[in-house]
C-alpha positions in Angstrom: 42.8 99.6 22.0 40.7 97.9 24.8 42.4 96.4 27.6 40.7 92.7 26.5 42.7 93.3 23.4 46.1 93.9 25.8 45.4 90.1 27.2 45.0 88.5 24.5 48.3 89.9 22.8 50.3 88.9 26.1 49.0 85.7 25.7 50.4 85.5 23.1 53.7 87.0 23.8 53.7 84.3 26.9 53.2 81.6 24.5 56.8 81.2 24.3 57.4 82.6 20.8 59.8 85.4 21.7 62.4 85.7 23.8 62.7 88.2 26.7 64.9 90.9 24.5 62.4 90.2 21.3 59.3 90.9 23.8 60.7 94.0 25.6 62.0 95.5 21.8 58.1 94.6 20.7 56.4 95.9 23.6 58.7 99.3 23.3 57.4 100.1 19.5 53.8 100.3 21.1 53.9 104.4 21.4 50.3 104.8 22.4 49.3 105.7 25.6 47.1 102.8 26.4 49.6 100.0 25.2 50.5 100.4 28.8 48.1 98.4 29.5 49.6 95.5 27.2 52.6 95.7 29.0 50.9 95.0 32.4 49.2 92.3 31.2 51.7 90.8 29.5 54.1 90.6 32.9 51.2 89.5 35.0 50.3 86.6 32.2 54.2 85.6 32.2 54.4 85.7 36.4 51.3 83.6 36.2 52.7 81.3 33.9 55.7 80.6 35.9 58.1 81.6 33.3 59.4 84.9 34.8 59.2 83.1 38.3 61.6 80.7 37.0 63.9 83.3 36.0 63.7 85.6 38.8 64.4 82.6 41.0 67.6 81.8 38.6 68.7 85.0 38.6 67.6 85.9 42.1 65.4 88.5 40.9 62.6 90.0 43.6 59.0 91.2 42.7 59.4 94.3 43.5 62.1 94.6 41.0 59.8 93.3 37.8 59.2 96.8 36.3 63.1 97.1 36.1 62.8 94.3 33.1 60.5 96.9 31.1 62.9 99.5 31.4 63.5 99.9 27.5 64.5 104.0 28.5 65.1 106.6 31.4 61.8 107.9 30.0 59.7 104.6 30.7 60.8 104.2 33.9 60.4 107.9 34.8 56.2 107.4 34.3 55.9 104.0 35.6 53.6 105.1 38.6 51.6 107.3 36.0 50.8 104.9 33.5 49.9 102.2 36.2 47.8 104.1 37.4 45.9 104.7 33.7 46.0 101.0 33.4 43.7 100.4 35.9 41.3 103.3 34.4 41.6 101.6 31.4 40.7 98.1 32.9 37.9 99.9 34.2 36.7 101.7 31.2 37.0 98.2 29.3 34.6 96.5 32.1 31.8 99.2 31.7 31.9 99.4 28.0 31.5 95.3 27.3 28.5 95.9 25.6 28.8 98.4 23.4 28.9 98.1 19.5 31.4 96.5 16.7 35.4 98.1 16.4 36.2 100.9 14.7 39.2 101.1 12.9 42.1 103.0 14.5 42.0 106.9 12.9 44.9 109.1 12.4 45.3 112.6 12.0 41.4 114.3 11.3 39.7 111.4 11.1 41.3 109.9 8.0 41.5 105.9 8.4 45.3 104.7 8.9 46.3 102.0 6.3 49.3 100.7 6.5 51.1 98.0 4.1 53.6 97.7 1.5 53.9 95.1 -1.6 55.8 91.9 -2.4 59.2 93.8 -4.1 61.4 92.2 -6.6 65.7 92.4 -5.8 67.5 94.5 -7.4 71.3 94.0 -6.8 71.8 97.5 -7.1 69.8 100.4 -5.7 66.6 100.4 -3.1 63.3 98.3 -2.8 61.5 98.4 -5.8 57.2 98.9 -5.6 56.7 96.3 -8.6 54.9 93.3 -7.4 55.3 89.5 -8.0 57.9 87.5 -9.0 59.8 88.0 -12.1 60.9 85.4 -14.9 63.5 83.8 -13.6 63.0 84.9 -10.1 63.1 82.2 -7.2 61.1 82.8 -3.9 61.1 80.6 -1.0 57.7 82.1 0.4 54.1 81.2 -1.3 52.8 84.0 -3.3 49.4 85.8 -2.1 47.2 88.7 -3.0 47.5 90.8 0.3 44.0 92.0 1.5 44.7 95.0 3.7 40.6 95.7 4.6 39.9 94.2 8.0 37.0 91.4 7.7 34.4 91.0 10.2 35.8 87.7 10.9 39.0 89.0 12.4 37.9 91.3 14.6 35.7 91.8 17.9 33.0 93.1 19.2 34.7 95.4 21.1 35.0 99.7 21.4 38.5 101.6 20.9 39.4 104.1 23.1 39.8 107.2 21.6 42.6 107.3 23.6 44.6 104.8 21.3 44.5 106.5 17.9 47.9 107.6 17.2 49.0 111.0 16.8 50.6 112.4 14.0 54.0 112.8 15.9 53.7 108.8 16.1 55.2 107.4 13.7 53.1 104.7 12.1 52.8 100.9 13.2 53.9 98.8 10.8 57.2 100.3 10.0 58.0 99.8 14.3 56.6 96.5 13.4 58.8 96.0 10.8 62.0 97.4 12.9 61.5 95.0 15.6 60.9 91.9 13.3 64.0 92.7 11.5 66.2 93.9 14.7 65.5 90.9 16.5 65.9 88.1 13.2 62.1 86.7 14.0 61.0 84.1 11.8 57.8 85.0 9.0 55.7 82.0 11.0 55.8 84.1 14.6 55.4 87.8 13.4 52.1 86.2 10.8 51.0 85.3 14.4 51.5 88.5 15.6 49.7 90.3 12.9 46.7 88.0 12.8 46.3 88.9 16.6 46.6 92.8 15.4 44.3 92.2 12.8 41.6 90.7 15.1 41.1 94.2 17.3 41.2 96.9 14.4 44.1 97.5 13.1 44.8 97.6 9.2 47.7 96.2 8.1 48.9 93.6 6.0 48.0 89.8 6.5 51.8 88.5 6.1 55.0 89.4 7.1 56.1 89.2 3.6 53.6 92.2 2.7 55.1 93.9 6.1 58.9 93.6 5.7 58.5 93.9 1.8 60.2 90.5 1.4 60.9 90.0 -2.4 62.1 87.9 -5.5 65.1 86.8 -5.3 67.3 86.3 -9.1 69.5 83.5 -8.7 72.1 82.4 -11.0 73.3 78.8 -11.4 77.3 79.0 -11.8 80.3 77.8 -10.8 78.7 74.4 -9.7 76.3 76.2 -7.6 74.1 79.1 -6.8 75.3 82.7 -6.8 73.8 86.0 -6.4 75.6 89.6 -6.9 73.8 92.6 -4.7 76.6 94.9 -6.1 79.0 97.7 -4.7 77.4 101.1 -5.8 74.6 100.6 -3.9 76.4 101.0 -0.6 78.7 103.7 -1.8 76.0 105.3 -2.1 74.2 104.9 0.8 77.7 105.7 2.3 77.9 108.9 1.0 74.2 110.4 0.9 75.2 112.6 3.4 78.4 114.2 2.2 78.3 117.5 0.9 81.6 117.4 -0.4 83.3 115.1 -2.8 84.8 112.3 -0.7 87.3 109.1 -1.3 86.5 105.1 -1.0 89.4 103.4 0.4 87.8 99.9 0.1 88.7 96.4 1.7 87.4 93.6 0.4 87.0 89.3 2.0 86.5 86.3 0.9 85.9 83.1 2.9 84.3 80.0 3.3 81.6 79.3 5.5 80.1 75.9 6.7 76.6 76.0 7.2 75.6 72.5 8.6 77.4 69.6 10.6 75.6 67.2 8.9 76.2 68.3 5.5 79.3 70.0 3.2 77.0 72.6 1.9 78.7 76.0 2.6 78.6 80.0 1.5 81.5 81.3 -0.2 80.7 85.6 0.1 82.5 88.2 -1.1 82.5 91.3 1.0 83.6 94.7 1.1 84.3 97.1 4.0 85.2 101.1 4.1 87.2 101.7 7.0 85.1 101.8 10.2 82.3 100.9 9.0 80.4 97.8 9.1 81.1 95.4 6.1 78.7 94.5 3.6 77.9 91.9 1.3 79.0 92.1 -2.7 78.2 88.7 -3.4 77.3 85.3 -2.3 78.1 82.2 -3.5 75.7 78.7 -2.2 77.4 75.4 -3.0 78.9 71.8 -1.8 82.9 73.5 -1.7 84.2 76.7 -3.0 83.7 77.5 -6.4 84.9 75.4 -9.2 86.0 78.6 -11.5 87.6 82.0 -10.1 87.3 83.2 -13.4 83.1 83.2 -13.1 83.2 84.0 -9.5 85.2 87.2 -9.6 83.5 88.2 -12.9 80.2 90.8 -11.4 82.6 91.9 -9.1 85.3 92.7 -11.4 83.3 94.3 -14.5 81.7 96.3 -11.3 84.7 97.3 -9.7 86.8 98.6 -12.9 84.0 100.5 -13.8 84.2 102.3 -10.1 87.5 103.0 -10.1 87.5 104.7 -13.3 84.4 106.3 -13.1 83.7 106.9 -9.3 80.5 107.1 -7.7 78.2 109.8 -8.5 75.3 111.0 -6.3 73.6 114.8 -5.5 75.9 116.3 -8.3 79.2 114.9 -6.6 81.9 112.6 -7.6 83.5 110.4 -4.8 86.5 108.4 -5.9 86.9 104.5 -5.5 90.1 103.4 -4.8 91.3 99.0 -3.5 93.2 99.2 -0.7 93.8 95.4 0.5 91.9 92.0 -0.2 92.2 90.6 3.4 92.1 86.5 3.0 93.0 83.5 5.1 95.7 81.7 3.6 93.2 79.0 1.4 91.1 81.9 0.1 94.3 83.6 -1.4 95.3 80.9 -2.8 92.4 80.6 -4.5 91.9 84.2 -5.5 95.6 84.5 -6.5 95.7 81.4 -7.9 98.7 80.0 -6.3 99.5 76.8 -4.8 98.3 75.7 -1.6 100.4 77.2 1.5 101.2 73.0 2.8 103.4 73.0 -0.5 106.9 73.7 -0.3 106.9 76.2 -2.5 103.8 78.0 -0.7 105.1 81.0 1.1 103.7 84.2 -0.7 106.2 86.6 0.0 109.5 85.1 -0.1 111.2 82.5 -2.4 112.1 79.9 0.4 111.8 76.4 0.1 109.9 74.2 3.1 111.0 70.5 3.3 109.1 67.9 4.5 109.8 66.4 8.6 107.5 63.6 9.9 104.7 64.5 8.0 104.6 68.1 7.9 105.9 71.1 5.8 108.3 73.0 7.8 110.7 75.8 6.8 114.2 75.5 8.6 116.5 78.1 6.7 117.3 81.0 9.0 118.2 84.7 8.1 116.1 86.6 4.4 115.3 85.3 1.4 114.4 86.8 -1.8 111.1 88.6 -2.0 108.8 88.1 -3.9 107.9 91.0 -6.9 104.6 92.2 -8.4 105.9 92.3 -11.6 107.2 89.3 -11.7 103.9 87.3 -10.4 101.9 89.4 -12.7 103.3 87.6 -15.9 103.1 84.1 -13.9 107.1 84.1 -13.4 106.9 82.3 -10.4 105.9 78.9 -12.3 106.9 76.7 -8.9 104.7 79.0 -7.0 101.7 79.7 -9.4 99.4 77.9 -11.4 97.8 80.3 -13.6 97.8 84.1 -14.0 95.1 85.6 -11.3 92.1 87.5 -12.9 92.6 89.7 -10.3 95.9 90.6 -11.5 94.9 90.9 -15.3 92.5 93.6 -13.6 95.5 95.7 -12.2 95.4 94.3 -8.6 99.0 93.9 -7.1 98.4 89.9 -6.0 101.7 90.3 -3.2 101.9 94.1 -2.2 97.9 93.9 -1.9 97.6 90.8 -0.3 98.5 91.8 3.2 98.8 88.4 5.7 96.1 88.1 8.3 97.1 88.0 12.0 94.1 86.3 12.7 94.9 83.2 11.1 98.2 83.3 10.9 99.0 84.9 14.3 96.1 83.7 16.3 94.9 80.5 15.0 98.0 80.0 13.4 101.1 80.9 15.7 99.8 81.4 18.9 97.7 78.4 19.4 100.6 75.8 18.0 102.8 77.6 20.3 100.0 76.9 23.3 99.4 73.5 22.1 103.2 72.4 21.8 103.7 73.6 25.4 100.6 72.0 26.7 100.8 68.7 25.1 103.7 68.8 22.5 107.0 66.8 22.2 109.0 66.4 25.4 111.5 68.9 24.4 108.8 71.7 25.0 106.1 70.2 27.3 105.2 71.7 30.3 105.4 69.3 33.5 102.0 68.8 36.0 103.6 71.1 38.4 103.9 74.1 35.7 100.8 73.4 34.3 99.1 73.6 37.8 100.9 76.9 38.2 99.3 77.9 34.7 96.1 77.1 36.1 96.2 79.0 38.8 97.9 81.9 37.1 94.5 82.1 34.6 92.2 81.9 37.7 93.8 84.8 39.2 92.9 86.8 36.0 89.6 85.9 35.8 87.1 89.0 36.3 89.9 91.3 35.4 89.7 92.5 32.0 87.3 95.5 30.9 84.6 95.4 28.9 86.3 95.6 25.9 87.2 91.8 25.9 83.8 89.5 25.3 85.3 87.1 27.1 87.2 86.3 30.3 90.8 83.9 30.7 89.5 80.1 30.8 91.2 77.0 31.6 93.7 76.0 29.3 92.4 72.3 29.1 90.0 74.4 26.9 92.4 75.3 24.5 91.0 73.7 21.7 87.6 75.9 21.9 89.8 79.3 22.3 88.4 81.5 20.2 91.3 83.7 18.0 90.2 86.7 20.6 91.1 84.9 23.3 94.6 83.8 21.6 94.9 87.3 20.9 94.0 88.2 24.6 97.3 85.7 26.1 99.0 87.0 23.8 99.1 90.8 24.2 97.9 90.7 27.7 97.1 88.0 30.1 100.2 85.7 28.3 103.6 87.9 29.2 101.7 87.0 33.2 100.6 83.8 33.2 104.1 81.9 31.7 106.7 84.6 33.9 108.2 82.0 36.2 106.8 78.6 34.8 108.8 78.7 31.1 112.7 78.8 31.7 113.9 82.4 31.3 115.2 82.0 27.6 112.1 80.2 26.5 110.4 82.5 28.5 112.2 85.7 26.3 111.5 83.8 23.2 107.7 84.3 24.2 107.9 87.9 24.6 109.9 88.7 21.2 106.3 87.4 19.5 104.7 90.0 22.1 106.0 92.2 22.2 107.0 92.3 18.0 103.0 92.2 17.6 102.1 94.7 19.8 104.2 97.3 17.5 102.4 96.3 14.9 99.1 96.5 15.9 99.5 99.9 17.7 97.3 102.9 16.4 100.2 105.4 17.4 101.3 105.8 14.0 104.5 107.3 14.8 105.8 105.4 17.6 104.7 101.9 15.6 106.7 103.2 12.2 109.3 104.0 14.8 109.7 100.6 16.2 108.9 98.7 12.7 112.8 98.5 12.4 113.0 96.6 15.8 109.5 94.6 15.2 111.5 93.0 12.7 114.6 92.0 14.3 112.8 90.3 17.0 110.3 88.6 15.0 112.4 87.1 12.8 114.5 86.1 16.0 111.4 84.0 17.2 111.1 82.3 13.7 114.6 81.7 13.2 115.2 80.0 16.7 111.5 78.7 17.5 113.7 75.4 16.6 116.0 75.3 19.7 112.7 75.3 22.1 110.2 73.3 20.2 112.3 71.2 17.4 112.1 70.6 13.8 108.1 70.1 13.3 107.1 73.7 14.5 108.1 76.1 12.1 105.3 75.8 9.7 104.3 77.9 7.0 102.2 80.1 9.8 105.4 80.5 11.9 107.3 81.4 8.9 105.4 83.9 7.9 105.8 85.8 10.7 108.6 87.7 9.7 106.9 89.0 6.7 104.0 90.9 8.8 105.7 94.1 9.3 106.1 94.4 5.7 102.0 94.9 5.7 102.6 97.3 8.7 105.4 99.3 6.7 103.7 99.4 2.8 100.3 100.0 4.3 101.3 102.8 7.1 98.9 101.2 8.9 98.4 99.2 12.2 97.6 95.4 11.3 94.4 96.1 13.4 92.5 97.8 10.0 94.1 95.0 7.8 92.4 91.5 9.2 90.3 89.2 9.6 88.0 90.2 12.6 85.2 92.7 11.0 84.4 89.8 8.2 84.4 87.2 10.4 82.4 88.6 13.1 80.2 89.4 9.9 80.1 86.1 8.4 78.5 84.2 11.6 75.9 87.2 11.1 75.2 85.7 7.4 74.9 82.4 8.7 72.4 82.9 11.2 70.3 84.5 8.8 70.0 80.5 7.0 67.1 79.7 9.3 66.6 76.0 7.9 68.4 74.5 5.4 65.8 74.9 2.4 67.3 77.4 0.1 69.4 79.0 2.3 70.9 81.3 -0.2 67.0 83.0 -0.2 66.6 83.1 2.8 70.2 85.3 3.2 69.2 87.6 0.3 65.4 88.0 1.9 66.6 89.2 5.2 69.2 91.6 3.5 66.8 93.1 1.4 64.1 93.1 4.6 66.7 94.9 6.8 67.6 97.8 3.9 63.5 98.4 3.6 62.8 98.8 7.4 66.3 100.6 7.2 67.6 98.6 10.8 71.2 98.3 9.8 73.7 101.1 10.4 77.2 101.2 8.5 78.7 103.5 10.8 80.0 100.9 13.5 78.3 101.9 17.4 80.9 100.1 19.4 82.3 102.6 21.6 85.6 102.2 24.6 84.1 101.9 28.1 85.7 104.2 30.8 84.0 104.3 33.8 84.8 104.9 37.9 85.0 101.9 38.5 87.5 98.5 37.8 88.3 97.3 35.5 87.2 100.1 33.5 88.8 103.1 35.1 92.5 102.7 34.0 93.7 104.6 31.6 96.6 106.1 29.8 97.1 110.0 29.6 98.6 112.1 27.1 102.3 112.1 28.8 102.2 108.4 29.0 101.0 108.3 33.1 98.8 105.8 34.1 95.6 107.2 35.6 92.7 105.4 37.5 89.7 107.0 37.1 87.9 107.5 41.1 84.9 109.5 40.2 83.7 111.6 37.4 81.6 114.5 37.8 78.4 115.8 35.8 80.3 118.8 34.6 82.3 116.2 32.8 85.4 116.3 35.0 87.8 113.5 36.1 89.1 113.3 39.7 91.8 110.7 38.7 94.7 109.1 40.5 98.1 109.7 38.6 101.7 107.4 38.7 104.1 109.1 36.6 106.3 107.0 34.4 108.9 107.7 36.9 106.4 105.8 39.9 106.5 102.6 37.7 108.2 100.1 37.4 109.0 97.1 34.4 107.2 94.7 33.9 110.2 92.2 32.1 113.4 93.4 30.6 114.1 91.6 27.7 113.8 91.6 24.7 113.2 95.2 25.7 112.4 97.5 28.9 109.0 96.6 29.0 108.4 100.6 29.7 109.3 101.5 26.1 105.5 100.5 25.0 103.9 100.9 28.0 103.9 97.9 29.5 104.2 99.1 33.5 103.7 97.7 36.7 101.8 100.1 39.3 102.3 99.1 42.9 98.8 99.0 45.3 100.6 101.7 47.5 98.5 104.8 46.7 100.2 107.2 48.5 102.8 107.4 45.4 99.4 108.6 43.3 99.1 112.4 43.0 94.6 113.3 42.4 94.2 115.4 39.8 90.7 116.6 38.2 91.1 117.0 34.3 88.7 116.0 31.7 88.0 113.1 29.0 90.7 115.1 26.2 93.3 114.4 28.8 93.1 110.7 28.0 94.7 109.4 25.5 94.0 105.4 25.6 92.2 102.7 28.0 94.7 100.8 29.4 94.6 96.8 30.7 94.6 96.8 34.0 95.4 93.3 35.4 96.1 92.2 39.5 100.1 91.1 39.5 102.0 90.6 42.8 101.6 93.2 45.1 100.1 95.9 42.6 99.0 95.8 38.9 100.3 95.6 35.5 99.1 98.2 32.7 98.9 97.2 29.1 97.8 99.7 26.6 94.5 98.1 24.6 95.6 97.8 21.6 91.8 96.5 20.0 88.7 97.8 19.3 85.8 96.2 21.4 85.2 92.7 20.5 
C-alpha cells in the first residue's frame, strides 16, 4: 500500500472516531511491512492536529517519548529505528511513482487475488454461525439488508501503484478477520468501522462493503412473551465450546444468575438475563429477557431453560465421542430475584427470611427482626410441597424440576453483606440515630485515617479508600475493601472498644468464610458462627431497634452456604454476574431495539472468536510496594526486594514469632493472619527461594510505626 494511501487512513483515524486504545489495537492488526508507514503518518497527523499535544501536555508527556504510545509489543518497539527508516524509503518510492498506472489488487500467495468476506448469518441459539443468508420468517434485524458486492469498482479506488512490498504473506493471517477482532475487541459501532472499510476499499483491498458482511452480523429470532421480548441462545452450545479440548470425559458443575438490569434513566425499560457460569470461567448468557419490569410469568421465563437443562443433566453433553456430565450446583440471586424464582414472598415481609422460620415486626416503618438466639430452619421437603403457606405463594417451577429452592439457594454476600450489612452499618455511624453517630471530631479522625491509606493497596483492588462523605457512590468492592482490610484500621480508636469488638466479630466471621484454605475455613466454621450470630443478636445495644433488618438477620445463616457447599463464599456470589451484566448493557448502544443489538454483538464476538471463557486475570507480585508482600507456606510474611531472571526471590522474612497482633478480641488477630510487621528491618532474615514458596499475596497496609498484613482473600477486581 502506497504511503498516500497511509495519510489518508490517519486522517481518518485523527478524525476523532476512535479512541487512543481502539487506534493503537487497529493500527497493531496491520502485519505488513509497509503499514509502518500508516503508523507514522497517523502520529504526525494527530501531533498536527493538536490532539496528542493536548494529551501529552495533560499527562506531561515529552516528544521524544511518542513512539512509547505505539508500543503494542517488545517486538514493535525492538524495530522502531528499522522501520523508520523504511518509512522514509517508502515516502520516497510513493513520490517517484505518482504517475504511474491504476491499483492493482493486493495478491496473496502465487499470485492468486485475496478475497475476503463473509455473509449476512441467521442466529441460531444453539451451535456456531450459520453461512445461510438473509433473514428468516420471523426474524427481526435492526440493520438494513444489502447484497454485499465484494469486487472493488473503479470508483473506489485510486490511481495509485502497490508496493509489492505490501502483499501479505501466507504466514499473515488475512485482513478482515484482524479487522474483525479489533471491531469486536474494542465494541466499535457499524457507522465508524463502514468508514473504515470504505477508506480500505478506495486503495485496493477487497473486502466487504459493510461491517455487517465483516463481523457476520445476523437475524436475530425474537419471541414476544411474558409481556416483553425474550430470546434463548441456549446452554449446550457453551458446554461445548467448553470442552472441545478435553480428551477425557469431564464434569459441569454449573452456576447459574438472574438479575435485573436498568438500561436508561429516563425510562423503566430494563434486561432481565439469565446466566450461567462453570467455575473460573467467564459467565455466559442463557437467555435474555427485554421489557418495562421483570417478567410477568416465571413459569414462561424459566421454560427454554428448564426443558434445556433437564435434558443435560440426564443426558450430558456429548462432543468427539465423549460424554461430560451436567450437574446444578447453586442459582446465585439477590434477594428480589429469589423471590421471584422461588416464588416466595418479598424479603420486607415479616415472614420473608428464607432460611429460618422467624417472624420480623414492624418499628417506625421498617421490618426488623429482634428475637435473639436459633430458630427453626427451614426444610426442602417441606418447601417443595408449598408447606410454608406464610412464606410462599405458589410451588416454584424450579422445584417441580428437582432444584432444592433452600439448600440451593445460597445468600449472596454481595448484597446482603456489602450493600446490605456493611453499608447500613457505615451509614448508621456516619449519619444514623444519636445512639450510634459518630461526633465531628471522630469523623475527622475517619478522614484522616482513609487518607493515610490511600496509594496503599495492590493492584488487585480497582480502586483506592475515598472519603466517606462518598459513601453513597461506594461501590460493594469498596464495602468489601473496609471491611476485610482498610475497616479493622480506620475505626481502631474512634468507635468505643465494645462497639469497636462488635465491628471485628462481622470481620473477622467473614473472612473465615471467604477464605480459599479449605481446611482452616471448615475449621473455623464452628467459631464463624458464634461470632456472627453474636453481631446480629446484639447489633441492637449499639445501633437500636431499626437496624436489624432482614440483611442483618441473615447473617447468621451464611456459614450454612460455607458448610453445605465446602466452599469459600468467594465462588458462590454475586461479583462474576455482575461485573458481567454492566458488559451486556454496554453492548445496548442506543435505545432502538436494544435486545438486537445485545444478541448481534454476542453472535459478532463468537464469529471473530474474541471472547475467552477461561478468565486471564492473574495476582500481581512484583519487587516493588504494594505488590511485594506476601505470605509463605509457614505462614511468614515475606516482602519481595528483587527477583532474578533465573526465577528466584531474594525476599525479606518476619517469622510469625517477629509479629505482633493486630487487635485481640474477638480473637488473636494472628490466628488468620492478620499481623502487624514493625519498619525495623533488622528483625527480617533475606532469603532467596522461588515463586512455589509463596503461598498467598498479602495486604500490606502503613499502621503506626510499621505495617499491617492481611491475607487477600479475592480474586482481582
Amino acid at each position: 500500500m502506497a504511503a498516500s494511501s497511509a495519510r489518508c487512513i490517519a486522517r481518518w483515524l485523527s478524525s476523532g472516531l476512535p479512541g487512543l486504545r481502539s487506534t493503537f489495537a487497529l493500527l497493531q492488526s496491520f502485519r505488513h511491512a509497509d503499514i509502518a508507514a500508516l503508523r507514522i503518518c497517523w502520529i504526525r497527523s494527530y501531533v498536527k492536529g493538536g490532539n496528542l499535544g493536548c494529551w501529552r501536555h495533560r499527562r506531561g508527556v515529552t516528544l521524544n517519548r511518542v513512539p512509547d504510545l505505539l508500543n503494542m509489543s517488545s517486538e514493535y518497539q525492538r524495530k522502531w529505528r528499522r522501520r523508520r527508516a523504511r518509512v522514509d524509503a517508502l515516502v520516497e518510492h510513493d513520490s517517484s511513482s505518482k504517475s504511474e498506472g491504476s491499483v492493482e489488487p493486493v495478491m496473496e500467495g502465487e499470485g492468486n487475488p485475496l478475497t475476503v468476506g463473509s455473509t449476512h448469518d441467521e442466529f441460531h441459539p444453539v451451535g456456531g454461525c450459520s453461512s445461510s443468508i438473509g433473514t428468516a420468517a420471523g426474524y427481526i434485524s435492526g440493520d438494513t439488508e444489502e447484497e454485499n458486492n465484494y469486487e472493488t469498482d473503479s470508483s473506489e479506488t485510486e490511481s495509485e501503484q502497490l508496493d509489492e512490498t505490501s502483499q501479505p504473506t501466507a504466514e499473515t493471517p488475512s485482513l478482515h478477520k484482524d479487522l474483525a477482532s479489533w471491531a469486536t475487541a474494542t465494541n466499535q459501532t457499524h457507522k465508524t468501522l463502514n468508514e473504515l472499510l470504505h477508506v480500505l476499499r478506495r486503495h485496493g483491498y477487497t473486502i466487504p462493503k459493510d461491517a455487517r458482511s465483516l463481523l457476520g452480523t445476523p437475524g436475530v429470532p425474537v419471541q414476544n412473551k411474558c409481556n416483553g421480548q425474550y430470546i434463548y441462545y441456549g446452554i449446550e452450545r457453551y458446554l461445548i465450546e467448553h470442552f472441545s479440548k478435553e480428551t477425557l470425559p469431564g464434569q459441569a458443575e454449573l452456576c447459574f444468575n438472574v438479575d435485573g438490569v436498568p438500561l436508561f434513566k429516563s425510562r423503566k425499560m430494563c434486561f432481565w438475563p439469565i446466566l450461567g457460569q462453570i467455575q473460573n470461567c467467564q459467565p455466559f448468557i442463557v437467555a435474555l429477557y427485554y421489557g418495562s419490569s421483570k417478567p410477568d410469568s416465571v413459569e414462561e421465563f424459566l421454560r427454554d431453560f428448564l426443558e434445556e437443562l433437564q435434558q443435560l443433566i440426564q443426558n450430558g453433553v456429548s462432543f468427539h465421542n465423549l460424554v461430560h456430565t451436567v450437574t446444578v450446583k447453586a442459582i446465585i440471586c439477590d434477594a428480589q430475584a429469589r423471590s421471584f424464582l422461588k416464588c416466595i414472598k418479598s424479603h420486607s415481609s415479616l415472614h420473608g427470611c428464607e432460611r429460618c422460620v422467624a417472624v420480623a415486626q414492624t418499628i417506625e416503618g421498617r421490618v426488623v427482626y429482634l428475637t435473639k438466639g436459633p430458630a427453626e430452619e427451614r426444610r426442602d421437603e417441606i418447601f417443595n410441597r408449598a408447606g410454608y403457606s406464610d412464606h410462599q405463594k405458589k410451588i416454584s417451577p424450579l422445584a417441580r424440576a428437582g432444584i432444592l429452592c433452600v439448600k440451593q439457594f445460597p445468600l449472596d454476600y454481595m448484597h446482603l453483606v456489602c450493600y446490605g450489612a456493611m453499608k447500613r452499618l457505615l451509614t448508621y455511624l456516619w449519619r444514623g440515630p444519636d445512639i450510634c453517630r459518630l461526633s465531628k471530631a471522630q469523623r475527622q479522625q475517619v478522614e484522616k485515617n482513609i487518607s493515610q491509606l490511600k496509594g496503599a493497596l495492590p493492584a488487585e483492588f480497582s480502586r483506592q479508600p475515598r472519603s466517606m462523605k462518598e459513601l453513597n457512590r461506594w461501590t460493594a468492592t469498596e464495602l468489601r475493601q473496609f471491611m476485610l482490610y482498610t475497616g479493622p484500621l480506620i475505626l481502631k480508636d474512634v468507635l468505643p472498644d465494645d462497639q469497636y469488638h462488635h465491628f471485628l466479630c462481622l470481620s473477622v466471621g467473614m473472612s473465615i468464610l471467604l477464605d480459599e484454605a479449605d481446611g482452616k475455613r471448615e475449621s473455623y466454621l464452628g467459631f464463624a458462627q458464634n461470632i456472627l450470630e453474636h453481631f446480629v443478636d446484639n447489633s441492637v445495644d449499639f445501633y437500636g431497634p431499626t437496624f436489624p433488618t432482614y440483611n442483618i438477620h441473615s447473617i447468621k445463616h451464611l456459614s450454612d452456604d460455607a458448610a453445605n457447599f465446602r466452599s469459600s463464599l468467594n465462588h458462590m456470589s454475586c461479583f462474576p454476574f455482575e461485573k458481567h451484566l454492566q458488559a451486556i448493557k454496554k453492548m445496548a448502544r442506543s435505545g432502538k431495539q436494544p435486545l438486537m443489538q445485545v444478541t448481534k454483538r454476542l453472535a459478532e464476538r463468537q464469529c471473530t472468536e474474541t471472547h475467552a471463557s477461561q478468565s486471564q486475570m492473574t495476582t500481581k507480585i512484583t519487587a516493588k510496594m504494594p505488590d511485594n508482600c506476601v505470605f509463605l507456606m509457614d505462614n511468614a510474611v515475606g516482602f519481595i526486594r528483587e527477583e532474578r531472571n533465573n526465577g528466584t526471590l531474594s525476599i525479606d522474612v518476619f517469622r510469625e514469632t517477629d509479629c505482633d497482633s493486630v487487635f485481640e478480641k474477638p480473637c488473636n488477630s494472628k490466628l488468620f493472619n492478620i499481623m502487624f510487621v514493625s519498619s525495623d528491618l533488622t528483625v527480617a532474615k533475606r532469603m532467596l527461594t522461588n515463586r512455589g514458596s509463596v503461598y498467598r499475596k498479602a495486604v500490606c497496609l502503613p499502621y503506626k510505626q510499621g505495617y499491617a498484613i492481611f491475607p487477600q482473600l479475592h480474586k482481582p477486581e
